[in-house]
ZAMARGU-4260 file (C-alpha; in steps of 0.2 Angstrom, whole numbers, plus 5000, padded with zeros to 4 digits):
<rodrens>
0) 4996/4971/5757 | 4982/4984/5760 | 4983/4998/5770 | 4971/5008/5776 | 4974/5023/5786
5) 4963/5032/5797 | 4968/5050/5805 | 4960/5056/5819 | 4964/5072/5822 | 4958/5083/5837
10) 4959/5102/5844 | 4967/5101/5862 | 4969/5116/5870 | 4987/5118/5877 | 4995/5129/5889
15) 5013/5126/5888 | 5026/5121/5873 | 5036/5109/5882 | 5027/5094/5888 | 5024/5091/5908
20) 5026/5074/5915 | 5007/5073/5917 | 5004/5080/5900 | 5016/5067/5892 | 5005/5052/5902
25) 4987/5063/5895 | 4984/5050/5882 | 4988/5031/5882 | 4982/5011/5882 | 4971/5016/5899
30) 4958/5005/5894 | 4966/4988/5899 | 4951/4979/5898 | 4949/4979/5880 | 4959/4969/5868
35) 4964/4987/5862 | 4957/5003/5865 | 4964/5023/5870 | 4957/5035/5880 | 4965/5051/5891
40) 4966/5053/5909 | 4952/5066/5908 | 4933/5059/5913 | 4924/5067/5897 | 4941/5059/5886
45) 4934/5052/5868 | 4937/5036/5868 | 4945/5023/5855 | 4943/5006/5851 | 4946/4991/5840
50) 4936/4975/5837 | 4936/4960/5826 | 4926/4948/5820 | 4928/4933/5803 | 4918/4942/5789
55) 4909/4929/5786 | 4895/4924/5793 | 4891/4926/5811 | 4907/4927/5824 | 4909/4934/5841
60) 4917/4951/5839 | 4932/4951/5849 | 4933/4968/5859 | 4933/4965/5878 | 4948/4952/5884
65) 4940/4938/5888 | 4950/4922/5892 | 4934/4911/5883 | 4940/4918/5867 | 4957/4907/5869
70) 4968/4923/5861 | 4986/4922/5865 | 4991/4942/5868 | 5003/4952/5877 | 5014/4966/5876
75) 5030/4965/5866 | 5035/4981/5871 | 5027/4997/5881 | 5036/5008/5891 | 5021/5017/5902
80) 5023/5033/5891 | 5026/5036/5873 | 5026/5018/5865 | 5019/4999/5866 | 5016/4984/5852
85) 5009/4968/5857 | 5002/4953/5849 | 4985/4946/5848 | 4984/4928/5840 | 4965/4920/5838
90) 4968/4904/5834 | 4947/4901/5830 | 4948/4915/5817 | 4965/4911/5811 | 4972/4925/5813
95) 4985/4936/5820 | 4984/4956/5824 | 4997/4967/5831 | 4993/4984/5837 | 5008/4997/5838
100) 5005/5012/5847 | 5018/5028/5850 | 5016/5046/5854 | 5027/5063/5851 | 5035/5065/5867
105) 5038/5082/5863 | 5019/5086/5858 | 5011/5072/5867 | 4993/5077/5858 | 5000/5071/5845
110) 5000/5050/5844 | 4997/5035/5831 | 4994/5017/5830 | 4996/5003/5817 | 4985/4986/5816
115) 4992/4973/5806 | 4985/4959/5803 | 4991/4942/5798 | 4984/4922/5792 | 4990/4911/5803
120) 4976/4896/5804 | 4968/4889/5791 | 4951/4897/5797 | 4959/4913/5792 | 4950/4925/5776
125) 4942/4939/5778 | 4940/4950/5794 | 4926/4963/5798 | 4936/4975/5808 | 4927/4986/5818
130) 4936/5008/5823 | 4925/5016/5838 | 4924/5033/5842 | 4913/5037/5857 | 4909/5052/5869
135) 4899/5054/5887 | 4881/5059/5878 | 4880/5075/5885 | 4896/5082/5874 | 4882/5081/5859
140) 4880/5069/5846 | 4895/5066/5832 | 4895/5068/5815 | 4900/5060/5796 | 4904/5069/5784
145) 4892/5059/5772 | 4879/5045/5776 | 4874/5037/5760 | 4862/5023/5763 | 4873/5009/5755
150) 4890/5012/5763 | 4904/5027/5760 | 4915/5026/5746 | 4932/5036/5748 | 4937/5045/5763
155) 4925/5046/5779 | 4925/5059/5793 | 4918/5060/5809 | 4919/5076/5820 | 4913/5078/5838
160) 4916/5088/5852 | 4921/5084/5873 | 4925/5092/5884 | 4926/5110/5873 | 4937/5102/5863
165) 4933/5099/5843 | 4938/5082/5835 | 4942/5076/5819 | 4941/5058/5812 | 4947/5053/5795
170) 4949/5038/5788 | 4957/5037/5770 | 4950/5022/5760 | 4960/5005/5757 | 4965/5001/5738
175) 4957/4985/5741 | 4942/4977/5750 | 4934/4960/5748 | 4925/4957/5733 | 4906/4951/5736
180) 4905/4932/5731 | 4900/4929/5712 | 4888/4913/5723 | 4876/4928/5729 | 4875/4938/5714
185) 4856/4937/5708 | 4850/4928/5724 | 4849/4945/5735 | 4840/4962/5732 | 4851/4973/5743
190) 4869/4966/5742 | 4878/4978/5752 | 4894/4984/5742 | 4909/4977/5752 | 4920/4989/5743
195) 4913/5004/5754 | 4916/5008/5774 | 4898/5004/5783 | 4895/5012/5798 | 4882/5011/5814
200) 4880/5028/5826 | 4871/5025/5842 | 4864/5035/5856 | 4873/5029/5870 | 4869/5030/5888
205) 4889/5027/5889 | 4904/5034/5882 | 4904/5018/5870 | 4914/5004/5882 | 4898/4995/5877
210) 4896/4996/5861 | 4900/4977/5856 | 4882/4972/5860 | 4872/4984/5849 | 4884/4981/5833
215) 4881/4961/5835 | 4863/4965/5836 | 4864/4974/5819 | 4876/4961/5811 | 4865/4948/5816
220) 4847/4957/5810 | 4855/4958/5792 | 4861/4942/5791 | 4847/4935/5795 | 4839/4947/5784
225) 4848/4938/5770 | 4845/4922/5776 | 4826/4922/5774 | 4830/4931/5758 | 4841/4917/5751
230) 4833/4902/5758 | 4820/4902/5743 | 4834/4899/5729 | 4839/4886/5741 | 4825/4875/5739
235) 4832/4857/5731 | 4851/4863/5735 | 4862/4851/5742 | 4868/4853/5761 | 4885/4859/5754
240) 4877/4870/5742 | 4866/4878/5752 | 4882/4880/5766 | 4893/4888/5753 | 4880/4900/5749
245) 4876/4904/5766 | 4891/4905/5769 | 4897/4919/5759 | 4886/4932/5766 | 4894/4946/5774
250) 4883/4952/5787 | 4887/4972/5789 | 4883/4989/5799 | 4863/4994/5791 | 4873/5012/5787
255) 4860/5024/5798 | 4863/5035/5811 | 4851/5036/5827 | 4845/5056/5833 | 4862/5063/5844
260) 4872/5048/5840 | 4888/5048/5853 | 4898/5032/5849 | 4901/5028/5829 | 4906/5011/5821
265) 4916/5011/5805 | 4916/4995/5798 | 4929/4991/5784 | 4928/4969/5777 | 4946/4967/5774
270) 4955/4952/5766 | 4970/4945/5776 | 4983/4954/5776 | 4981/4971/5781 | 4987/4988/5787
275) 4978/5002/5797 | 4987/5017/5801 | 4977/5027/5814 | 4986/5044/5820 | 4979/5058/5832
280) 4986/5076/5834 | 4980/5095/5834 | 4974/5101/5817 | 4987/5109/5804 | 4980/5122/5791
285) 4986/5129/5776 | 4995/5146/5777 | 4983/5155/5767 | 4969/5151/5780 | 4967/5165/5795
290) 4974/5163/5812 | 4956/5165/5817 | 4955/5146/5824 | 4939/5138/5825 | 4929/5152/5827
295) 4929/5160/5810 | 4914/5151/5803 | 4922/5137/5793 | 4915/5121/5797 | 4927/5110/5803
300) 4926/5097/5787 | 4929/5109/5776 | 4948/5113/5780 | 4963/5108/5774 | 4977/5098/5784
305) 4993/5100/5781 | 4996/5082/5775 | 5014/5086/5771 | 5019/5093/5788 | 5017/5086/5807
310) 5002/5074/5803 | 5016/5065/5787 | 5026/5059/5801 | 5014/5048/5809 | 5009/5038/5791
315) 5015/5027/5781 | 5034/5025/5780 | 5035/5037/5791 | 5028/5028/5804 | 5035/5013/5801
320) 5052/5023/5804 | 5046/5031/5819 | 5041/5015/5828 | 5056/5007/5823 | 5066/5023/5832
325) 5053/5020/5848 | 5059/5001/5848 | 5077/5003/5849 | 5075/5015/5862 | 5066/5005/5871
330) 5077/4989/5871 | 5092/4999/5875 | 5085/5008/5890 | 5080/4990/5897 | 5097/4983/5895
335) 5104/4998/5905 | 5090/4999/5918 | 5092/4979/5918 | 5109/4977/5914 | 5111/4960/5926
340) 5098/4950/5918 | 5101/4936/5907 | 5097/4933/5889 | 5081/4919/5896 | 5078/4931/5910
345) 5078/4946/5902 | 5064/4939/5890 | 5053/4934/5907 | 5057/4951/5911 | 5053/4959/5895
350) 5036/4950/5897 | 5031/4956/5915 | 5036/4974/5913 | 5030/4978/5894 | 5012/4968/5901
355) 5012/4977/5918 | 5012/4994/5911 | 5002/4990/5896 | 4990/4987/5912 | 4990/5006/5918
360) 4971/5011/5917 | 4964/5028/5920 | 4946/5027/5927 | 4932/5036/5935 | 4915/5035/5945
365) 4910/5032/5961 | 4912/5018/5974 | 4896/5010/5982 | 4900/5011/6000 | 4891/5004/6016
370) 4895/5017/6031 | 4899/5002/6045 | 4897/5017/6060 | 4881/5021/6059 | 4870/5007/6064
375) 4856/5001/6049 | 4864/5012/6037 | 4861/5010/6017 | 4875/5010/6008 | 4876/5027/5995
380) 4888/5032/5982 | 4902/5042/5988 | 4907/5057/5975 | 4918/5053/5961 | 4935/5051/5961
385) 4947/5046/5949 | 4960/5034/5946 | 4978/5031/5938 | 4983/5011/5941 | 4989/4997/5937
390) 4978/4983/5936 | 4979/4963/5942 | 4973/4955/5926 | 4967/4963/5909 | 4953/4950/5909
395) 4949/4945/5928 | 4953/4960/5938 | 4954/4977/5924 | 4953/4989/5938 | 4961/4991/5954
400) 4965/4984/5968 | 4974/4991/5986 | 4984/4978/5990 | 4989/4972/5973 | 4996/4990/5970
405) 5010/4991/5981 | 5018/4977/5974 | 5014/4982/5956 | 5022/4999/5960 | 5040/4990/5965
410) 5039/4984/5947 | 5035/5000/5939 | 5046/5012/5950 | 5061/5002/5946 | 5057/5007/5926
415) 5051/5025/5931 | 5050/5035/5947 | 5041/5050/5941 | 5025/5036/5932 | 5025/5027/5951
420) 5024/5042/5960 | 5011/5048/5950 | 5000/5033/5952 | 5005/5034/5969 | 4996/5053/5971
425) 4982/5041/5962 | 4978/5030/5976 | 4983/5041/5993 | 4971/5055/5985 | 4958/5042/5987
430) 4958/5043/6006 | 4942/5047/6015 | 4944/5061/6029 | 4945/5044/6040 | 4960/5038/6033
435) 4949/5024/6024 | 4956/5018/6006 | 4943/5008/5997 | 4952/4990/5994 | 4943/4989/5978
440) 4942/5001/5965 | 4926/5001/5954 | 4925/5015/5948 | 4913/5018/5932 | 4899/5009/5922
445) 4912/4998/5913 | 4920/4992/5928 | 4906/4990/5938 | 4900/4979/5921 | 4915/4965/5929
450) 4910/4964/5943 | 4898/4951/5954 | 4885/4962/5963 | 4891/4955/5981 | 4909/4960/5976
455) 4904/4981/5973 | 4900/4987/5990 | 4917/4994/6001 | 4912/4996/6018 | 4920/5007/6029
460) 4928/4996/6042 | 4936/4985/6030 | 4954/4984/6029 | 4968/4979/6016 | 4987/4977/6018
465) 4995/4993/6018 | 5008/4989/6004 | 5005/5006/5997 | 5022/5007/6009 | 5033/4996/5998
470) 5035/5011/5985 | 5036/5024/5997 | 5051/5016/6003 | 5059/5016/5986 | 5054/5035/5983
475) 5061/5038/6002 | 5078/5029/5998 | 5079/5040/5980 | 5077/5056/5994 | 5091/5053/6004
480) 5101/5044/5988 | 5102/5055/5975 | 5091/5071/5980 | 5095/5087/5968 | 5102/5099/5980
485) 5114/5097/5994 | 5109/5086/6008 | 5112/5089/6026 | 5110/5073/6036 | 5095/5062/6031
490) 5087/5078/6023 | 5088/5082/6006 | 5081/5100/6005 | 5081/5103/5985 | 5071/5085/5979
495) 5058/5086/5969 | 5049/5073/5978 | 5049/5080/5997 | 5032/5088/5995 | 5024/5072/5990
500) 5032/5064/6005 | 5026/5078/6016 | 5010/5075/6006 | 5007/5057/6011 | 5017/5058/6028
505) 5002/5069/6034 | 4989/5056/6026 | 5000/5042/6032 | 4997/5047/6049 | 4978/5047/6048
510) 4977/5031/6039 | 4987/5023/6054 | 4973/5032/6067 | 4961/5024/6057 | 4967/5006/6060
515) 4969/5007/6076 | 4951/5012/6079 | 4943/4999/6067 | 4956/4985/6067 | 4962/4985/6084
520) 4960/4967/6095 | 4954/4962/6113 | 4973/4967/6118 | 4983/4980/6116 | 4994/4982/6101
525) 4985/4968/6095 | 4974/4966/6078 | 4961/4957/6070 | 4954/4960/6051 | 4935/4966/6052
530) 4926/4959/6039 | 4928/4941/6042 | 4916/4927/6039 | 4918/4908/6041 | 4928/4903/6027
535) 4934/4919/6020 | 4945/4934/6027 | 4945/4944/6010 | 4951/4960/6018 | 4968/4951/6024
540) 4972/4949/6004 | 4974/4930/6007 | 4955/4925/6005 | 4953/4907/6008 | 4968/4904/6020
545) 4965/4893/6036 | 4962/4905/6051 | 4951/4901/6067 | 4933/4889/6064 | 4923/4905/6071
550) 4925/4923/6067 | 4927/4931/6088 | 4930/4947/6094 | 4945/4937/6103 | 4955/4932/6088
555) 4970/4939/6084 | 4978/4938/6068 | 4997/4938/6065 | 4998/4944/6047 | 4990/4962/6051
560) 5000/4965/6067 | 5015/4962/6055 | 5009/4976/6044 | 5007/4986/6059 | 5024/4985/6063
565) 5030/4989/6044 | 5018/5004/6043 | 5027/5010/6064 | 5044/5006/6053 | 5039/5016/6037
570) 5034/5031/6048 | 5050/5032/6058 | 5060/5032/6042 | 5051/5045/6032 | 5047/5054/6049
575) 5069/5054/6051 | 5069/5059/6031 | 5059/5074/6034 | 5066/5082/6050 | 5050/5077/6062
580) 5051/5070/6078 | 5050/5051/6080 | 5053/5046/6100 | 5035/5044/6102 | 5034/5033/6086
585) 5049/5021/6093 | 5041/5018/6110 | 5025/5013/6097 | 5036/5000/6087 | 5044/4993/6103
590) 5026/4989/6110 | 5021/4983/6093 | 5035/4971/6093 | 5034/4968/6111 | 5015/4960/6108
595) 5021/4951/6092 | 5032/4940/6104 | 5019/4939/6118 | 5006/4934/6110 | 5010/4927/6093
600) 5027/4915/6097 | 5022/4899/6102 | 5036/4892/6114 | 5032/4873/6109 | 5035/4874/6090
605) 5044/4892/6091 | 5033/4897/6076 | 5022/4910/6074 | 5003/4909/6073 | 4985/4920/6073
610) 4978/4920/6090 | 4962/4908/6088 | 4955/4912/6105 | 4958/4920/6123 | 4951/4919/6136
615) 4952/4936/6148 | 4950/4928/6164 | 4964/4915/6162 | 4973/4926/6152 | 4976/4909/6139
620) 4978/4911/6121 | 4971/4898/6107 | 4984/4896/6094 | 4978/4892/6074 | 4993/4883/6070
625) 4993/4882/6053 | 5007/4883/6044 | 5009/4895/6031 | 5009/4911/6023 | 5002/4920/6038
630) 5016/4908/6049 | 5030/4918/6038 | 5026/4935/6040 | 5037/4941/6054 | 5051/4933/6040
635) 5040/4941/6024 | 5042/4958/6032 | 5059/4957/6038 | 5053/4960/6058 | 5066/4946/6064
640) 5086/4950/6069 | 5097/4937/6061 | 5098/4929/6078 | 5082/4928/6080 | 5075/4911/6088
645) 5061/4907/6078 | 5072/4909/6062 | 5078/4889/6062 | 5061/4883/6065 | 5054/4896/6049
650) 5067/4888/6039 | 5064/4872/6043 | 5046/4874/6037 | 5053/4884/6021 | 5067/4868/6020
655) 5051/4853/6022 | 5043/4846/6007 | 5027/4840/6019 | 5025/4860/6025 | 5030/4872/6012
660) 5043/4870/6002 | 5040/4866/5984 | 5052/4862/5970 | 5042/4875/5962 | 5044/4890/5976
665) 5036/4892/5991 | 5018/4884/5993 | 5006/4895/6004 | 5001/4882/6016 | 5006/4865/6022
670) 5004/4849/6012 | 5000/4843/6029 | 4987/4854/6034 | 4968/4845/6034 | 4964/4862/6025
675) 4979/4860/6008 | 4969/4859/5993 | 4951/4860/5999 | 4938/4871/5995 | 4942/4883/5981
680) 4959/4882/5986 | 4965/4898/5983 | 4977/4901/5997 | 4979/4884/6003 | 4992/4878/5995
685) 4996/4885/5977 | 5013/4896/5974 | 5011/4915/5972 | 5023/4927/5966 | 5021/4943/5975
690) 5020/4932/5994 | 5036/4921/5986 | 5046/4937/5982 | 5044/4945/6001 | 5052/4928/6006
695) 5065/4928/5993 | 5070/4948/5997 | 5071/4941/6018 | 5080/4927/6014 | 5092/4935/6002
700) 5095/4949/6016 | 5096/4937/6031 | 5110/4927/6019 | 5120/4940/6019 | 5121/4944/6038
705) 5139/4937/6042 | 5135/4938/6060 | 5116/4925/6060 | 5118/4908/6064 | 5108/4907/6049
710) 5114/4914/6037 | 5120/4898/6027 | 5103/4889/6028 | 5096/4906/6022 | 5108/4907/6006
715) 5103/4888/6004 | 5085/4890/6003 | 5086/4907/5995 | 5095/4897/5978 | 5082/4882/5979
720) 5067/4894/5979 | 5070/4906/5968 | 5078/4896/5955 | 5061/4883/5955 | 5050/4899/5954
725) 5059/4906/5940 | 5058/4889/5931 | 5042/4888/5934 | 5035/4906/5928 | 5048/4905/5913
730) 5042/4888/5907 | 5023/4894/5909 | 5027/4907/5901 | 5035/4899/5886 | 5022/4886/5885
735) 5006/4896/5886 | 5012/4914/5882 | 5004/4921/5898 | 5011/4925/5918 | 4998/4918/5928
740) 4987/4923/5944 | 4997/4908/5954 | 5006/4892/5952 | 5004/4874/5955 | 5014/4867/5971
745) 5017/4849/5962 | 5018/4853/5943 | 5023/4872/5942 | 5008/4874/5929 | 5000/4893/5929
750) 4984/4893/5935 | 4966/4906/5937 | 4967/4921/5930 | 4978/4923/5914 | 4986/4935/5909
755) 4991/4940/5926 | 5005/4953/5922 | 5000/4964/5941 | 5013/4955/5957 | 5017/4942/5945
760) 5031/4954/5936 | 5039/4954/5952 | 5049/4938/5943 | 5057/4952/5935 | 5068/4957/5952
765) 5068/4939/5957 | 5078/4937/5941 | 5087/4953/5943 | 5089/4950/5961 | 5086/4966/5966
770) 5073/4967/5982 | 5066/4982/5992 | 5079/4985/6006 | 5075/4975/6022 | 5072/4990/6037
775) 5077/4985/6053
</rodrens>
């Protein structure tokens, strides 16, 4: 086996000995749009990256996920801090990599990965694989140690500097490399040495998130370069000669460097297998050398690391040791945090957490917005924030969402509170002074770069759900459960998280202002989503689901008075949590529930539905009775007592193979509906996780009411549901090695967006049965 090991080594200033929470999350896998790649949460961050491509030939490089490449790839392991390895299999180039990744949790500057690579198709010989370092152009250009015009023999080092801090890359040469093929010998001029690392810099405009384009560009010039330079010895070959021949050439980086180059490209040909060791970590210098730091006139490349001291840990042996240490740490604290999941459910869950937080992403840029108060108004760029999230899909959706967020940070608070709350901090520092949350996050060139051009522009009267609420719940209920001083009452003085909660209650209240002044109905206490068009209400979250044939100012929709109610419910808690005064906030919720029953409750079908129409002279109301998702949503959010009269004709529906119910889970609209499975059918009729899970958590609650009516019909459902959802998502999973966007109502088959590891990990508390607390 061949090992190659590259060291990057960088100067971080730091302030403290002991590692902060922040600094131990300052470096990670936040780029989650590529297959691999590092970065930290600091906007002027180098940034590192892998790609991949067959050696010979021509072959598309594989660096940004893509679901047209057909890779199979996931998370085996990642705990959102300190350590992650997953699996990429390419059945085209026949081949599988694995990239381990860890840091030292008590000197988080210090950190490592391992690429591995494997044959595992018959396609599978030689790989081009491809190491990146890049920074933003204006932290200079970086620099090699040597650029011979034929490739670098030995050891290569690059150096740079961002942010005022100096960095170091070295890459110690494999014992092996391809050999050039004996068929080309005599027949080319230049025949570039295979047996050397070739290399590319560029003058960026970016950090280097692009980079796979430009190196393409060169591998292709000096192929073809040998083409037109072999075709002459070709003359009277057969077709299988002239292939074989052709076939052989290596196409590599031309070995030059452009004026300020940002973003380098080593390039190493590599037969299968093989073994890169990259690690990262503050420079070590021998004792004989000063204490004079950087500044004593030395360049950089000339000093000596102390190869035998911190760096020796992360290589080699070492490593492999280390990684094994990070592994079993990390299986035992999932069995504890875990501890009632099954051996097949624990493996589903293994797959939706370790692929959820191998999700997180840090980014940073500005949000093109359209300022809907003023009339005629352009839309401008609103100053640059930055962002620590979670993200849908790696390949669909790799940034972030408002509404997906709230049901990833369920998922991510279960494993670690301090991670949630920080990404929490994230999103509420997003808000406008209006109490305006952008629902989609694209922020910076690369993101933007994923994005349709009528998709980028957040205007400022468009909603999303509010589930940034579901976590706060969580962190409320660690407050008053487990707070680190003595509590008096509801209060618990001494926890560490009261000034965020004061934090965001004080945001919260603004957000809720901002609501009611841009989503507020014809009535009062009523609600409509702004932004709607005739087929599409992308604000409510649920796209493509069935509401009234005409946007009106009259319409009414269920689903956001719902989250009206949750947000009153959520402000009443944490207002009782931290000593304010809440009578005014209960008289709200009583009206808010008050108009929910009014104007939502159909007395013929005692169902609830959106308000298509009304008419203020006669005081009538339109109902758009279609059954649904938006039909559950008093039930989703728990805003029904367990005597409730609409509950038997809600479960009905759920019980009804013609309305919703599915052998496969809950369907999001009624096989009976003219609208089922028309037009892109994206919420009209297929199974989705996060929607399924808000059920499950009612049903399961209402169940276990010993004084509802219900409660046996609840428990009944409850088993039939979530036992056909888990079956579902488990045998996908199994099948295709992926948790899907959403699921097929007659076959259970994933479907969109793969891998889909954002609400769809909520099948880990499905398994585990463990829900966020119904408040009532």
């Amino acid at each position: 086996m061949l090992r190659l090991r590259l060291v990057l080594v960088a100067a971080w200033c730091a302030a403290c000995a002991v590692a902060t929470k922040n600094e131990t999350l300052q470096w990670g896998t936040y780029r989650p749009g590529v297959y691999f790649g590092l970065r930290s949460r600091a906007r002027d961050s180098p940034v590192v990256g892998l790609m991949w491509a067959q050696a010979h030939a021509l072959s598309k490089i594989r660096h940004r996920c893509e679901e047209s490449d057909n890779l199979q790839y996931g998370w085996q392991a990642h705990d959102g801090a300190l350590y992650g390895t997953q699996q990429l299999t390419d059945p085209e180039y026949g081949v599988t990599l694995e990239t381990t990744f860890a840091k030292d949790e008590g000197s988080p500057d210090w950190w490592a990965f391992r690429v591995r690579a494997r044959k595992t198709g018959a396609s599978g010989r030689a790989l081009s694989l491809f190491l990146y370092a890049g920074v933003p152009p204006s932290a200079g250009p970086l620099q090699l140690s040597s650029s011979p015009k034929k490739g670098i023999t030995g050891d290569v080092s690059i150096t740079g500097t961002s942010g005022n801090r100096d960095f170091e890359l070295v890459v110690h040469a494999p014992e092996n490399f391809v050999k050039q093929s004996p068929r080309l010998k005599g027949k080319l001029k230049n025949l570039p040495a295979l047996d050397k690392t070739h290399f590319a810099g560029f003058h960026m405009a970016s950090d280097g998130w692009d980079i796979q384009q430009s190196v393409e560009s060169q591998l292709q010039q000096n192929f073809f370069k040998a083409y037109n330079e072999l075709m002459p010895s070709l003359t009277g070959a057969t077709h299988e000669e002239a292939s074989s021949v052709l076939g052989s050439v290596v196409p590599t980086l031309q070995d030059t460097l452009q004026p300020q180059s940002n973003v380098l490209v080593l390039q190493l040909v590599l037969p299968l297998p093989f073994e890169v060791d990259v690690t990262f970590g503050p420079p070590t210098f021998d004792d004989e050398e000063d204490e004079g730091g950087l500044d004593d006139g030395m360049p950089l490349l000339e000093r000596k690391s102390d190869e035998g001291g911190a760096r020796a840990q992360w290589l080699g042996e070492a490593l492999t040791r280390s990684f094994a240490t990070r592994q079993r740490a990390f299986d035992e604290r999932f069995r504890a945090v875990y501890a009632s999941l099954s051996a097949a459910d624990a493996a589903l869950g293994k797959a939706a957490l370790c692929n959820l937080l191998g999700g997180i992403g840090y980014f940073y840029g500005r949000s093109l917005v359209h300022d809907d108060s003023v009339p005629n108004n352009s839309t401008f760029f609103a100053p640059p924030k930055a962002l620590f999230t979670a993200v849908p899909s790696r390949s669909f959706f790799p940034r972030g969402f408002l509404w997906d967020e709230g049901f990833h940070q369920l998922v991510i608070a279960s494993w670690d509170l301090d991670l949630s709350v920080e990404m929490l901090r994230h999103w509420f520092d997003l808000m406008t002074d209006d109490g305006w949350i952008p629902r989609e996050q694209i922020l910076g060139d690369e993101a933007v770069s994923r994005v349709p051009a009528e998709f980028r522009v957040q205007h400022t009267s468009f909603a999303n759900p509010p589930t940034l609420l579901f976590p706060l719940h969580l962190v409320m209920d660690e407050v008053s459960r487990n707070g680190q001083g003595a509590c008096k009452g509801s209060l618990c003085a001494a926890s560490k998280y009261l000034p965020f909660l004061e934090h965001v209650y004080g945001l919260l209240l603004k957000q809720q202002r901002w609501f009611l002044a841009t989503q507020s109905g014809v009535l009062p206490n009523t609600f409509r989503w702004t932004g709607r068009t005739q087929n599409h209400t992308l604000t409510s979250g649920l796209d493509d689901y069935p509401r009234a044939q005409s946007p009106s100012d009259t319409e009414m929709h269920l689903d956001l008075l719902c989250w009206m109610v949750f947000y009153q419910k959520t402000l009443i808690k944490l207002g009782g949590i931290l000593g304010k005064d809440t009578a005014q906030m209960e008289s709200k919720l009583a009206a808010l529930t008050k108009s929910l029953n009014e104007n939502h409750y159909d007395l013929d079908t005692q169902l609830y539905y959106d308000v298509e129409s009304y008419n203020a002279t006669t005081m009538t109301r339109v109902f758009s009775k279609h059954i649904g998702y938006v039909t559950l949503f008093p039930l989703l959010l728990g805003l029904l007592p367990p005597d409730s009269a609409a509950l038997p004709s809600l479960l009905r529906a759920l019980g009804d193979s013609s309305l919703l119910y599915s052998q496969y889970g809950a369907r999001s609209l009624a096989r009976i509906d003219p609208f089922y499975g028309e037009g892109e059918n994206y919420w009209r009729g297929p199974i989705w996780v996060n929607v399924n899970y808000l059920l499950l958590r009612s049903l399961h609650h209402y169940a276990s009411q010993s004084q509802s009516p219900h409660a046996t019909e609840c428990r009944r459902l409850y088993g039939l549901l979530r036992d056909g959802l888990l079956r579902s998502v488990r045998e996908t999973l199994t099948r295709t090695g992926f948790l899907w966007e959403q699921y097929d109502p007659d076959t259970g088959a994933g479907r969109r967006s793969h891998p889909f590891a954002g609400w769809t990990a909520l099948v880990l508390h499905i398994a585990q049965e463990k829900y966020l607390p119904v408040v009532w």
